[in-house]
ZADOGU-480770 format. One record per residue: residue number from 1; residue in three letters; x, y, z of N, C-alpha, C in turn. Coordinates in steps of 0.2 Angstrom, whole numbers, always signed. Layout:
BEGIN
SITE   n res   npx   npy   npz  capx  capy  capz   cpx   cpy   cpz
SITE NUM ALA     X     Y     Z     X     Y     Z     X     Y     Z
...
REM end
This chain:
BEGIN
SITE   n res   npx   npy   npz  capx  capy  capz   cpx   cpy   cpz
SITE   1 UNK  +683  +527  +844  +679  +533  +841  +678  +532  +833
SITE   2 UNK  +685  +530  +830  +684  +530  +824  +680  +524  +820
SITE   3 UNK  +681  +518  +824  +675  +512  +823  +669  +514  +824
SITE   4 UNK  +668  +519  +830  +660  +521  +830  +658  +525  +825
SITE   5 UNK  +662  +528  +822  +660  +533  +816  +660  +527  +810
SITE   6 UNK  +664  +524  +810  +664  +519  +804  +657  +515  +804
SITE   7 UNK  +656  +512  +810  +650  +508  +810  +643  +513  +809
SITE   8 UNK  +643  +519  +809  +638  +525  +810  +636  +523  +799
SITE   9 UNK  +643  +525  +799  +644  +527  +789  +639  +521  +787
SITE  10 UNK  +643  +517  +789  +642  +509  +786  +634  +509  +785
SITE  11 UNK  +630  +509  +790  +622  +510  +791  +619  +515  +787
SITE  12 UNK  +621  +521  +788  +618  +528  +783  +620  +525  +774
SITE  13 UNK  +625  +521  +774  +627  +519  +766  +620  +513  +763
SITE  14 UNK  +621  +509  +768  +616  +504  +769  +609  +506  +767
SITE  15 UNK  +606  +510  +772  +599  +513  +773  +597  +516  +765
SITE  16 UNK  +603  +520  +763  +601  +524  +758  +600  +521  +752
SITE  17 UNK  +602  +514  +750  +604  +510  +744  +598  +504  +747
SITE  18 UNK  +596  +503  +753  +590  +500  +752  +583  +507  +751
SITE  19 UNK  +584  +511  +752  +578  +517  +751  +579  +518  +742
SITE  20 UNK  +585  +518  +740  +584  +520  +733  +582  +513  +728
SITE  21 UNK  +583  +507  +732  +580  +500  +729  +574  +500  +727
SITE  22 UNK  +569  +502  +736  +565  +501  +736  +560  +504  +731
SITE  23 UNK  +561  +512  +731  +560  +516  +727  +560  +515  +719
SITE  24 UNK  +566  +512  +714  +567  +509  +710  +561  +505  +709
SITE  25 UNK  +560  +500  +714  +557  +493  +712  +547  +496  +713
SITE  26 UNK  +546  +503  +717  +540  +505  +717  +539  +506  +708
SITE  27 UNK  +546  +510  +706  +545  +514  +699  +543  +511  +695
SITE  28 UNK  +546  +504  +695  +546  +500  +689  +537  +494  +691
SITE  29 UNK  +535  +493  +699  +531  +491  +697  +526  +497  +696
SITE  30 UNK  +524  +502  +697  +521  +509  +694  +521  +508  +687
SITE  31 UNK  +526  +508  +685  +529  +509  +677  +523  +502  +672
SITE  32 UNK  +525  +496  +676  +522  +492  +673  +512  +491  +674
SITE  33 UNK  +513  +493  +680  +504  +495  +680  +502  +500  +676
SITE  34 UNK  +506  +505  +674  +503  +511  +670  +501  +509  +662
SITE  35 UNK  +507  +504  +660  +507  +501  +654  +504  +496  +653
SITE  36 UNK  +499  +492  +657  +495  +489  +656  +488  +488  +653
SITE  37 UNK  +486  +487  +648  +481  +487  +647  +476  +489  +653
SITE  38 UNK  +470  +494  +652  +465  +493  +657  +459  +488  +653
SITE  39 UNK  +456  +486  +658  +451  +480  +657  +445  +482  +654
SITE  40 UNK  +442  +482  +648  +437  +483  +644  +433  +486  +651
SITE  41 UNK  +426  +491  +648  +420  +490  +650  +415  +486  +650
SITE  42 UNK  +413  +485  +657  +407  +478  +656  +401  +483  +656
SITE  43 UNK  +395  +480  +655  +389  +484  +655  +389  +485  +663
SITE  44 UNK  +384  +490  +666  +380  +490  +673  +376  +484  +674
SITE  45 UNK  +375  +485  +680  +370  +478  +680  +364  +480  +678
SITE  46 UNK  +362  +486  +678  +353  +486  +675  +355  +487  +670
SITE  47 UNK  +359  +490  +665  +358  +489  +657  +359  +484  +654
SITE  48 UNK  +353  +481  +648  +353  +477  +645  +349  +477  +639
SITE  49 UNK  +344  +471  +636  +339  +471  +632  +333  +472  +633
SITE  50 UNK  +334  +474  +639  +325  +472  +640  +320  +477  +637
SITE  51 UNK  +324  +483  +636  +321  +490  +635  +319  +492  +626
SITE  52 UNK  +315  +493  +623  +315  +492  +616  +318  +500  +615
SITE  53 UNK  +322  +497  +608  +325  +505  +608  +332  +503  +602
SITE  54 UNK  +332  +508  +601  +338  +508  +595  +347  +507  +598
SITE  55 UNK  +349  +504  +598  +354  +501  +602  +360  +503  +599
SITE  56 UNK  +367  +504  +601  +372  +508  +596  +376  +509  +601
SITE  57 UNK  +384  +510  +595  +393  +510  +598  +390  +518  +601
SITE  58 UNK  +392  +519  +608  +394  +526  +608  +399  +529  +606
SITE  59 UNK  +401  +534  +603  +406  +537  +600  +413  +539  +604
SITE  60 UNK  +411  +542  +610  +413  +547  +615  +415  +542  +619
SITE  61 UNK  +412  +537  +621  +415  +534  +627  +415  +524  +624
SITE  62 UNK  +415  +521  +618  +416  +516  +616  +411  +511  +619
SITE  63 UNK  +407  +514  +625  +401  +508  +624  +396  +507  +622
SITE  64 UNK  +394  +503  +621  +387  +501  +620  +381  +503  +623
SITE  65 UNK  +376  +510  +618  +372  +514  +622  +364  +511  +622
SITE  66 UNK  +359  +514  +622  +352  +515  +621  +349  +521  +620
SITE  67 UNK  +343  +524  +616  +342  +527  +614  +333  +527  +612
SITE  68 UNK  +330  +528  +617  +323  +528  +618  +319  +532  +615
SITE  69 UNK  +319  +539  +613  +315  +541  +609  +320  +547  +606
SITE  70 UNK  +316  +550  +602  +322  +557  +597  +323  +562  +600
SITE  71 UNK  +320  +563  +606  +323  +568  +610  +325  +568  +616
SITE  72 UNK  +325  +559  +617  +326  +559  +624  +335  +557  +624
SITE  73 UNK  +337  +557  +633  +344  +556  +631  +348  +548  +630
SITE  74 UNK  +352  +549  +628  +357  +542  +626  +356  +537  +634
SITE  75 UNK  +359  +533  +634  +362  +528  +641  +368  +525  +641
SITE  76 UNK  +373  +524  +638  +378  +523  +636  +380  +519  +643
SITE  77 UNK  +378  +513  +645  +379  +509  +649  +382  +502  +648
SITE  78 UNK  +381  +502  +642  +383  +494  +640  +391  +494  +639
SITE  79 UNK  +393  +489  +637  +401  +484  +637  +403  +490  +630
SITE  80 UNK  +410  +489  +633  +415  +493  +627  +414  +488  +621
SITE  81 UNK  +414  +491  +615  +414  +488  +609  +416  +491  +604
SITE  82 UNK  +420  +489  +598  +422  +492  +594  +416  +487  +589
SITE  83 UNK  +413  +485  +589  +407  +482  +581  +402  +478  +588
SITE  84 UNK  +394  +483  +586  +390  +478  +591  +383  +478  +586
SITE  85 UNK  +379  +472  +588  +375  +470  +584  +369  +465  +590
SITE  86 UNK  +363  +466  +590  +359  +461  +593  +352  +460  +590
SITE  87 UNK  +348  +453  +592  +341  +451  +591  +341  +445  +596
SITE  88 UNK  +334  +444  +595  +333  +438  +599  +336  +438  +606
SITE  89 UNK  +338  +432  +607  +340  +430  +616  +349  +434  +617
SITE  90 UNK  +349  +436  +608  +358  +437  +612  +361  +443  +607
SITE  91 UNK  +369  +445  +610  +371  +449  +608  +380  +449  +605
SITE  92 UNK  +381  +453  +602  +387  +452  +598  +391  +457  +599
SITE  93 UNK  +396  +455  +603  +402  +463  +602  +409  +460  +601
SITE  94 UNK  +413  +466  +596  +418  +464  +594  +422  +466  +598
SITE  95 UNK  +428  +466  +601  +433  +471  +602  +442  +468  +598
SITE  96 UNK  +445  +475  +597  +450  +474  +595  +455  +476  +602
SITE  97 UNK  +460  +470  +603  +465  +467  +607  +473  +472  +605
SITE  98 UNK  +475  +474  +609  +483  +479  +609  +486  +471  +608
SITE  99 UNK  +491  +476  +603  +498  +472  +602  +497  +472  +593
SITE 100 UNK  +504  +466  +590  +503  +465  +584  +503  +459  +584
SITE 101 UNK  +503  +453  +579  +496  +455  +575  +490  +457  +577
SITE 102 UNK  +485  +462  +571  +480  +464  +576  +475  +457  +577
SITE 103 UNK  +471  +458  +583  +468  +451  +584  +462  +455  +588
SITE 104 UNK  +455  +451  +588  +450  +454  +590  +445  +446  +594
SITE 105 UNK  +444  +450  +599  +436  +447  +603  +431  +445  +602
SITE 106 UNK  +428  +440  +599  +422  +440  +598  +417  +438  +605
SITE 107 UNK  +413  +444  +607  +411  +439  +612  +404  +440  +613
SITE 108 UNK  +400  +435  +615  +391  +433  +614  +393  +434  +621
SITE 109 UNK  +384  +437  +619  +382  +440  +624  +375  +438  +627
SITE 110 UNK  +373  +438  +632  +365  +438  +633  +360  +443  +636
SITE 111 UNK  +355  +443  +638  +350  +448  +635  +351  +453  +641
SITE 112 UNK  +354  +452  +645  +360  +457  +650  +365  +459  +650
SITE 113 UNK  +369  +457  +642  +374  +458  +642  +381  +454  +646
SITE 114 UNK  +378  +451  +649  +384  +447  +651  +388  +443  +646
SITE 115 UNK  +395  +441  +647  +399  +436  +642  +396  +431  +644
SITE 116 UNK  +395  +425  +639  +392  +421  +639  +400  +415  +635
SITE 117 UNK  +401  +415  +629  +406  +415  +625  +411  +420  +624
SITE 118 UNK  +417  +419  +622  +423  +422  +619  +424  +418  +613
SITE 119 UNK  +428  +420  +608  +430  +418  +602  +435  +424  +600
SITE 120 UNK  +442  +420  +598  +447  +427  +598  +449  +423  +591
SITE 121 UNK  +448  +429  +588  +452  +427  +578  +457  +432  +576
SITE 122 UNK  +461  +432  +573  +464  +436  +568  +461  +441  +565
SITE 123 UNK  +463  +450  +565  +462  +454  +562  +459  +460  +565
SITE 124 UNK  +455  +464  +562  +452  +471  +566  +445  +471  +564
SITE 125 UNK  +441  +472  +570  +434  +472  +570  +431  +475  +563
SITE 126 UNK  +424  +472  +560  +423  +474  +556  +415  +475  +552
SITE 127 UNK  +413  +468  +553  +408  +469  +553  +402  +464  +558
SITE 128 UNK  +398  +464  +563  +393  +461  +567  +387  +460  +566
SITE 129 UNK  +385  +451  +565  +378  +452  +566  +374  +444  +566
SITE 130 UNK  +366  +446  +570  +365  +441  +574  +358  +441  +571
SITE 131 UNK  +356  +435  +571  +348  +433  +567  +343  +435  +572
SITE 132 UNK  +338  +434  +567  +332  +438  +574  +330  +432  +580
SITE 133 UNK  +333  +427  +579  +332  +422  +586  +336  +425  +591
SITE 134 UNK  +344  +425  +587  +350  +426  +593  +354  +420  +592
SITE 135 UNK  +350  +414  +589  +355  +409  +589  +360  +409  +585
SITE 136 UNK  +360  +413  +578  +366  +412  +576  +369  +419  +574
SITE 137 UNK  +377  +418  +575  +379  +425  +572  +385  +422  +570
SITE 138 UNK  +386  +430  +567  +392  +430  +561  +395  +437  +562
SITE 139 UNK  +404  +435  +561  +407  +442  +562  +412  +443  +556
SITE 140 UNK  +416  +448  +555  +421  +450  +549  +425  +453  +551
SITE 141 UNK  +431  +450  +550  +438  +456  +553  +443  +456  +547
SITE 142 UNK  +445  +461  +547  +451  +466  +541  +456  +460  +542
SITE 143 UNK  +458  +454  +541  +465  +452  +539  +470  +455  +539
SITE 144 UNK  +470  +458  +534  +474  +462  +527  +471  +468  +526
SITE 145 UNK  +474  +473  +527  +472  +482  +525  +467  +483  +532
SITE 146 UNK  +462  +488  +529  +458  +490  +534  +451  +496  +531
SITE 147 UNK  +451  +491  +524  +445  +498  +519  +445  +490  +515
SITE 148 UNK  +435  +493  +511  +435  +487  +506  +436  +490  +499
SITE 149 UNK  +440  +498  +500  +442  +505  +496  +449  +501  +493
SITE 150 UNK  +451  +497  +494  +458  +494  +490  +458  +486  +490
SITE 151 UNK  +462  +486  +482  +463  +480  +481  +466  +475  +488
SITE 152 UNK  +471  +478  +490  +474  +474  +496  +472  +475  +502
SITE 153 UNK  +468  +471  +504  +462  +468  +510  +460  +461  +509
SITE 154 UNK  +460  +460  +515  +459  +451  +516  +454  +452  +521
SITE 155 UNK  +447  +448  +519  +443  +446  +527  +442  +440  +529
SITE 156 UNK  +442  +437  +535  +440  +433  +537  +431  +432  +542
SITE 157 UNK  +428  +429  +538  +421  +429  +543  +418  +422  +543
SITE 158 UNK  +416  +424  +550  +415  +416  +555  +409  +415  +556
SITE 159 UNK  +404  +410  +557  +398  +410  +560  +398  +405  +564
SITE 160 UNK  +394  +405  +571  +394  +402  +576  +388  +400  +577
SITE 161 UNK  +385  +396  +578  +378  +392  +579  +377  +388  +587
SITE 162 UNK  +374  +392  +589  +374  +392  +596  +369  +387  +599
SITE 163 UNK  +365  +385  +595  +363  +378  +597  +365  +372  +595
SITE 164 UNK  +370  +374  +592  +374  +366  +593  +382  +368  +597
SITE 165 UNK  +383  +375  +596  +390  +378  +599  +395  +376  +593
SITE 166 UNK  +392  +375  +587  +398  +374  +582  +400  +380  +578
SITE 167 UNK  +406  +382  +578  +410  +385  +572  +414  +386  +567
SITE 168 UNK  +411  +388  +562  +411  +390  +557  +420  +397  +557
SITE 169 UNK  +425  +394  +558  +431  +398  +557  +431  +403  +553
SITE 170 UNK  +430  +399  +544  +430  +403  +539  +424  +401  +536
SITE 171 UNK  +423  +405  +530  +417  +404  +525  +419  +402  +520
SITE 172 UNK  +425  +405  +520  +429  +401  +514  +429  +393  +512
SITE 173 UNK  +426  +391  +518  +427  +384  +518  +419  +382  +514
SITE 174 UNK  +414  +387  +512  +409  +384  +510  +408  +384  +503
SITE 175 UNK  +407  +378  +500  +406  +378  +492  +402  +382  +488
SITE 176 UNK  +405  +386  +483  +402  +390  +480  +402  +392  +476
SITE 177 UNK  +394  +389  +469  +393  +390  +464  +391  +399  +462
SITE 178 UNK  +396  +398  +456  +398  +407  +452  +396  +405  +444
SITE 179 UNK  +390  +410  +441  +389  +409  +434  +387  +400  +434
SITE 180 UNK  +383  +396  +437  +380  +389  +437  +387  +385  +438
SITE 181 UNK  +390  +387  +439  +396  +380  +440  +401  +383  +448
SITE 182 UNK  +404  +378  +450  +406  +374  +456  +414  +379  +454
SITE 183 UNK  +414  +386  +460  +419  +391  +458  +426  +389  +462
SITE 184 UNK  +430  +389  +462  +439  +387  +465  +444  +394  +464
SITE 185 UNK  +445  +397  +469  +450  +402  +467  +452  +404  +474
SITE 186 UNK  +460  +405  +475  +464  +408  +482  +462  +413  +484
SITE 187 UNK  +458  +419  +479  +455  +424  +482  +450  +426  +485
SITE 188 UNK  +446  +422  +486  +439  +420  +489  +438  +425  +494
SITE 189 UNK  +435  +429  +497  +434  +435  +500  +426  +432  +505
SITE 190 UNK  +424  +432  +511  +416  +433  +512  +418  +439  +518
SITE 191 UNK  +411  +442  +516  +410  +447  +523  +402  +449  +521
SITE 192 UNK  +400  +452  +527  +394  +456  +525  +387  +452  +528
SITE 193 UNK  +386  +446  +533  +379  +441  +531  +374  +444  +535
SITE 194 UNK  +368  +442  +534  +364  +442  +535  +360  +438  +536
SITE 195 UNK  +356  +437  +541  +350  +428  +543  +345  +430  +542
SITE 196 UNK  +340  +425  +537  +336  +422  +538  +331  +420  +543
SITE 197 UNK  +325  +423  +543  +322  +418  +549  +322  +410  +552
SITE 198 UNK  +323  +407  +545  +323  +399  +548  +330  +399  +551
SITE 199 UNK  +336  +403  +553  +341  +403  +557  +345  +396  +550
SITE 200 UNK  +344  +398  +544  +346  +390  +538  +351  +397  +534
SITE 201 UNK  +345  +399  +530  +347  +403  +523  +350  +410  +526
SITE 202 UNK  +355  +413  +522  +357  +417  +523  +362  +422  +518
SITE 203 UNK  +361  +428  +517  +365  +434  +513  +371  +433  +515
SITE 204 UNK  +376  +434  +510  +382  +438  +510  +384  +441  +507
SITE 205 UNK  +392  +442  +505  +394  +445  +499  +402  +445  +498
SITE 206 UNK  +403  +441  +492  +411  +436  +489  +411  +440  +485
SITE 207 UNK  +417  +442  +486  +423  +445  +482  +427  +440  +477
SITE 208 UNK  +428  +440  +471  +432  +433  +467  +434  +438  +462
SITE 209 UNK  +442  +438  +460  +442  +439  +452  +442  +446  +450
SITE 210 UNK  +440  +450  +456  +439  +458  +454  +431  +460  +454
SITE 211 UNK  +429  +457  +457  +420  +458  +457  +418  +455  +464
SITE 212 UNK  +411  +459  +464  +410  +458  +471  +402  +454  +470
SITE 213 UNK  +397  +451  +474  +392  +447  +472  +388  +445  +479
SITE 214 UNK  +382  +447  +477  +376  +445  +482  +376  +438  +481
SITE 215 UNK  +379  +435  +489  +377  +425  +487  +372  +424  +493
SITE 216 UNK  +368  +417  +493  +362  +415  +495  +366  +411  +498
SITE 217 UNK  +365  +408  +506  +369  +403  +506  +366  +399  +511
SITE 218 UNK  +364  +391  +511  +362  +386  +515  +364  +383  +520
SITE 219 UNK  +365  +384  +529  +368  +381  +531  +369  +373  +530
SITE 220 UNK  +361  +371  +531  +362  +363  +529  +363  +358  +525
SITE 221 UNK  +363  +364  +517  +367  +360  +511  +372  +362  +511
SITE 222 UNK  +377  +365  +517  +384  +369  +516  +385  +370  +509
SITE 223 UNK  +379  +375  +505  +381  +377  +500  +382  +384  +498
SITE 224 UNK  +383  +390  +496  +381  +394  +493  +382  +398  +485
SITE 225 UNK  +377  +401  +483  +378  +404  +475  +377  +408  +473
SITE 226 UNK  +381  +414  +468  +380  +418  +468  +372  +422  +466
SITE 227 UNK  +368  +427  +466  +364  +431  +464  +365  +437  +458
SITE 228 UNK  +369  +440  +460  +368  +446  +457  +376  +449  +459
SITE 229 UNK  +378  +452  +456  +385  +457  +455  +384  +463  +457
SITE 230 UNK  +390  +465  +461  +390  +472  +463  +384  +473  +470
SITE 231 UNK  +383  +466  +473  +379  +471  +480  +387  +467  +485
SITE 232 UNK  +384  +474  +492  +390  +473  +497  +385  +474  +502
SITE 233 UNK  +388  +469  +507  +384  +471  +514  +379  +470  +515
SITE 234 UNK  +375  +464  +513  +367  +467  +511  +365  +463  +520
SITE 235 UNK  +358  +466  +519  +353  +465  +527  +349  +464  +524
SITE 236 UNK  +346  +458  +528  +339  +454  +525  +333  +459  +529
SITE 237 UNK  +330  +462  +523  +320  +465  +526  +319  +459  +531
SITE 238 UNK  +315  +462  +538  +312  +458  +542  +307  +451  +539
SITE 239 UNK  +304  +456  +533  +299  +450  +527  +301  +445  +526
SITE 240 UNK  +311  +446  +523  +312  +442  +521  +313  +443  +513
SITE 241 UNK  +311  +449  +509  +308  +449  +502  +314  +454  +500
SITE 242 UNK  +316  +458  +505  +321  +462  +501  +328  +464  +505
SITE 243 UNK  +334  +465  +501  +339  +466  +503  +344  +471  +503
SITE 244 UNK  +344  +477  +510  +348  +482  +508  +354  +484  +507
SITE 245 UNK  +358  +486  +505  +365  +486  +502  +369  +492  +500
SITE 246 UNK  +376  +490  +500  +380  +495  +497  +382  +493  +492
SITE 247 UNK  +382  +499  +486  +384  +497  +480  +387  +502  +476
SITE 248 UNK  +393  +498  +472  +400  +504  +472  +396  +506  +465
SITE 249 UNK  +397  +514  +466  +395  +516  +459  +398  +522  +456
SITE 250 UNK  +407  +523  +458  +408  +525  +457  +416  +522  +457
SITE 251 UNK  +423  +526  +456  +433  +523  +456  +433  +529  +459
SITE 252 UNK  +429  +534  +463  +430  +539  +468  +431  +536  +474
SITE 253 UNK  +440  +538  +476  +440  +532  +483  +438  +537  +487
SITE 254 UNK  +435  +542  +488  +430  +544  +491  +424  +544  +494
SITE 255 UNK  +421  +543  +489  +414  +543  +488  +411  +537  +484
SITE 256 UNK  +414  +530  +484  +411  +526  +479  +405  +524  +482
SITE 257 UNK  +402  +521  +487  +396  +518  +488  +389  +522  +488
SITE 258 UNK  +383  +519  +486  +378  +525  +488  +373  +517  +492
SITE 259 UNK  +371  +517  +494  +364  +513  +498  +358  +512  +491
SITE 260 UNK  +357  +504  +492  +352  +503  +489  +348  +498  +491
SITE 261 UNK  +341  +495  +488  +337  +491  +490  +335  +485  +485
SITE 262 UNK  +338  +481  +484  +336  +473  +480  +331  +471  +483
SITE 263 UNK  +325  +469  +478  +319  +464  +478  +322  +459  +477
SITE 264 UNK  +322  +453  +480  +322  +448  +479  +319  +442  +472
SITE 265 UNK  +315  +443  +474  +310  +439  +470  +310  +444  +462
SITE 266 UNK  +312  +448  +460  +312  +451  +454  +320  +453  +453
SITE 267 UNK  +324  +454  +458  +330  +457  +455  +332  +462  +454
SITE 268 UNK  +329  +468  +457  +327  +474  +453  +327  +478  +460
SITE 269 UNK  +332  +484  +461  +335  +486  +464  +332  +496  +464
SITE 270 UNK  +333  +497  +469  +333  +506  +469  +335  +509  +471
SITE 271 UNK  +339  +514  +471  +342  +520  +476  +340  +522  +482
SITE 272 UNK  +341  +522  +488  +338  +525  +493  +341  +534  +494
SITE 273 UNK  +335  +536  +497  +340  +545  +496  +345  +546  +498
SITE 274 UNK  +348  +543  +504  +356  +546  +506  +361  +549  +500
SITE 275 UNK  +362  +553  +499  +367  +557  +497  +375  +556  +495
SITE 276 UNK  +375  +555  +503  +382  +552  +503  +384  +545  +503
SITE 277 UNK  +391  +544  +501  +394  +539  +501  +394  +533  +508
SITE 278 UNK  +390  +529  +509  +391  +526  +515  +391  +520  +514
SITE 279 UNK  +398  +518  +519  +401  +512  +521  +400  +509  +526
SITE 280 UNK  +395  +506  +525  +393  +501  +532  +386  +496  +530
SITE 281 UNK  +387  +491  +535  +381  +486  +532  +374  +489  +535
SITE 282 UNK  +371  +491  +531  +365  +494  +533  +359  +490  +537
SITE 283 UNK  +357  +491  +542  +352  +488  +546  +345  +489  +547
SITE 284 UNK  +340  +486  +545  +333  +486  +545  +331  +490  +553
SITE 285 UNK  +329  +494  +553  +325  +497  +561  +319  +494  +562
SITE 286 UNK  +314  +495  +556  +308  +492  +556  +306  +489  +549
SITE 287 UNK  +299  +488  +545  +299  +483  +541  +301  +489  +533
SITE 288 UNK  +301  +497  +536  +299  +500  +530  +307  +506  +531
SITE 289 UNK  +310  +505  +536  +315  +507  +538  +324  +506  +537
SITE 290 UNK  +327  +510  +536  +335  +506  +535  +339  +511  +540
SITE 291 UNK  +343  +510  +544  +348  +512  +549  +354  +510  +545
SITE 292 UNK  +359  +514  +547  +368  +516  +545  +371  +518  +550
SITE 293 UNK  +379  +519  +550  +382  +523  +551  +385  +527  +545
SITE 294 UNK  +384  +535  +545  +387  +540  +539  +390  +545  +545
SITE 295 UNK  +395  +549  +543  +401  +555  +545  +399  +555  +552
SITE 296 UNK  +399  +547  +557  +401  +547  +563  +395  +547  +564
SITE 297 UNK  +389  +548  +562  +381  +549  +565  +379  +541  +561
SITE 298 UNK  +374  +540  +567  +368  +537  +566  +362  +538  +562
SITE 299 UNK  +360  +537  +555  +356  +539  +550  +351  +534  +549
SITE 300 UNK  +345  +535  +547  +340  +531  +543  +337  +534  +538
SITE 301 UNK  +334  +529  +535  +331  +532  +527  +326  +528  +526
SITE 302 UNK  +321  +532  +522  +316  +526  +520  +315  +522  +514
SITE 303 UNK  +315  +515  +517  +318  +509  +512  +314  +511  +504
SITE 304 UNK  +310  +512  +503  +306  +514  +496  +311  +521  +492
SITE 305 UNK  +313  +522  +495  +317  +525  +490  +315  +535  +491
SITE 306 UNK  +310  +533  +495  +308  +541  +495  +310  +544  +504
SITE 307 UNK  +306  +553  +503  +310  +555  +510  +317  +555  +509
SITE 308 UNK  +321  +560  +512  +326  +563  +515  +328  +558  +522
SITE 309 UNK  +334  +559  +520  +337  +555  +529  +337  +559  +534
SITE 310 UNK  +337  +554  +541  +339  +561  +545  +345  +558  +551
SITE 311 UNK  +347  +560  +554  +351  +558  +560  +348  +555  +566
SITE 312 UNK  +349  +553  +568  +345  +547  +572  +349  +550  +581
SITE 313 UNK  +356  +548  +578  +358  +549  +584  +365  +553  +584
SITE 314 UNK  +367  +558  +585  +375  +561  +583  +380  +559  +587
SITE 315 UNK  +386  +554  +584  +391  +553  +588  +390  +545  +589
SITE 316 UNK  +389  +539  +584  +385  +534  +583  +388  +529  +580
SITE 317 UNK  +388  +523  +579  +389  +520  +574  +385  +512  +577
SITE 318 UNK  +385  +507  +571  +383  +501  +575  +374  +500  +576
SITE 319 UNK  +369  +502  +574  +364  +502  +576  +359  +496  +575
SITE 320 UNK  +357  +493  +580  +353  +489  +579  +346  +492  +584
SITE 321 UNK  +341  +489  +580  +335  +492  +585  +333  +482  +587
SITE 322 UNK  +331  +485  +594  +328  +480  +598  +321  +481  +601
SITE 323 UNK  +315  +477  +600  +309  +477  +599  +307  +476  +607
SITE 324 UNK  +312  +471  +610  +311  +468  +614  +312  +461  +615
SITE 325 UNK  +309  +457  +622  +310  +452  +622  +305  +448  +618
SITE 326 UNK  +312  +443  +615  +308  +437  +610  +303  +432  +612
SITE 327 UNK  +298  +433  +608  +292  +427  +609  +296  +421  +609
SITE 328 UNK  +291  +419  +614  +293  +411  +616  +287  +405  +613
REM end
């Protein structure tokens, strides 16, 4: 009798130490699936580029949306992105990657939005952007800091050339004359580009020394030089003739930028009416048009310097307009 009770205990001792095992080991793989990163959003299968329309970060849910008319609604169907930008055959989205150091996604897209490429660099998403072909583009991430509002910030920006598939890591690696002579300094900064049609020439903006400076730059003479002091960010007019920008015009770290528009060919620049301080690389929607992101909205303004802005889209950032599919 009393081995039969012993043998009884024995089992119910057993049973209970494999049910609280089991339990444990569900906890911990629960535990660990909870803490898992979840997997980016992809686009849908019917969203894409084929549709013309002003294209942009949704706010609210971190995808990439569309936007068809001024009264019509959003679609916010596209791939999760923290910086997107398209033209031509392709598209650009940033995402920034969990963990430390921060590290970000570059990933090329085509005209469905599918990952076509990946490229993972250093830093936090920043700035995107894609020539009117599609074949070449260029991204910027914070290194160092996370504002171009303080001395200590570091950027690194990359260009990828898709018809040969070669990249351009840094820009820092491209020779660059300052004031007519051949400039050398550990603080070299690039961010901000903008293409050209010939998919050759192209804008950006170097920081050196305590100044910031519109540079012109070649891919096939891997050269660039400076222009002009004090532009940030600039975006090439569809023409080609003029470049829109941010320009610090103020040591209010609140408010120092205001939007402006360089003639190329004369050098002689205007205010545009935005009001507010806005920090972002401003994007052409059409030949007479400029797109932003200002206080979380999607804004435009007319590049001449007249007219009031108005809000495009509430809850936005990121805008590029897409015309459609590119002539062949």
């Amino acid at each position: 009798m009393n081995l039969r009770h012993g043998r009884l205990r024995l089992a119910l001792v057993v049973t209970a130490v494999l049910l609280l095992a089991g339990g444990s080991l569900g906890y911990v793989l629960h535990a660990r699936q909870r803490d898992r990163p979840a997997r980016p959003a992809e686009a849908s299968a019917s969203f894409g580029l084929a549709e013309p329309g002003l294209y942009f970060r949704d706010t609210a849910t971190g995808r990439v949306a569309r936007h068809t008319a001024p009264d019509g609604p959003r679609v916010p169907e596209g791939p999760s992105c923290d910086r997107f930008h398209a033209a031509g055959e392709h598209a650009l989205c940033l995402r920034k990657l969990p963990g430390v150091p921060a590290r970000t996604d570059a990933l090329v897209l085509d005209r469905r939005l599918r990952e076509i490429r990946r490229v993972t660099v250093p830093g936090i998403p920043n700035r995107a952007r894609v020539s009117a072909s599609g074949q070449l583009l260029s991204w910027t991430t914070f290194t160092t800091g996370d504002s171009y509002n303080t001395a200590a910030f570091s950027t690194r920006t990359s260009i990828l050339d898709l018809r040969t598939g070669y990249l351009v890591k840094s820009m820092e690696q491209i020779p660059l004359t300052l004031d007519g002579a051949r400039h050398h300094a550990s603080d070299v900064n690039y961010w901000g580009v903008s293409f050209a049609d010939d998919d050759n020439r192209f804008y950006a903006t170097v920081s050196t020394g305590g100044r910031t400076h519109l540079v012109e730059g070649d891919l096939g003479s891997w050269s660039a030089k400076a222009l002009r002091e004090n532009v940030e960010c600039p975006s090439l007019s569809p023409d080609g003739t003029r470049v829109a920008f941010k320009k610090k015009v103020s040591d209010d770290p609140g408010a120092p930028w205001r939007l402006y528009v360089l003639d190329l060919a004369t050098l002689r620049e205007h205010p545009l009416a935005e009001p507010d301080s806005v920090d972002d690389q401003p994007a052409w929607l059409d030949g007479t048009t400029v797109g932003y992101g200002q206080g979380g909205d999607v804004r435009s303004v007319p590049a001449d310097g007249t007219g009031p802005p108005r809000v495009l889209v509430r809850g936005g950032s990121s805008p590029a307009y897409v015309s459609g599919p590119p002539a062949r």
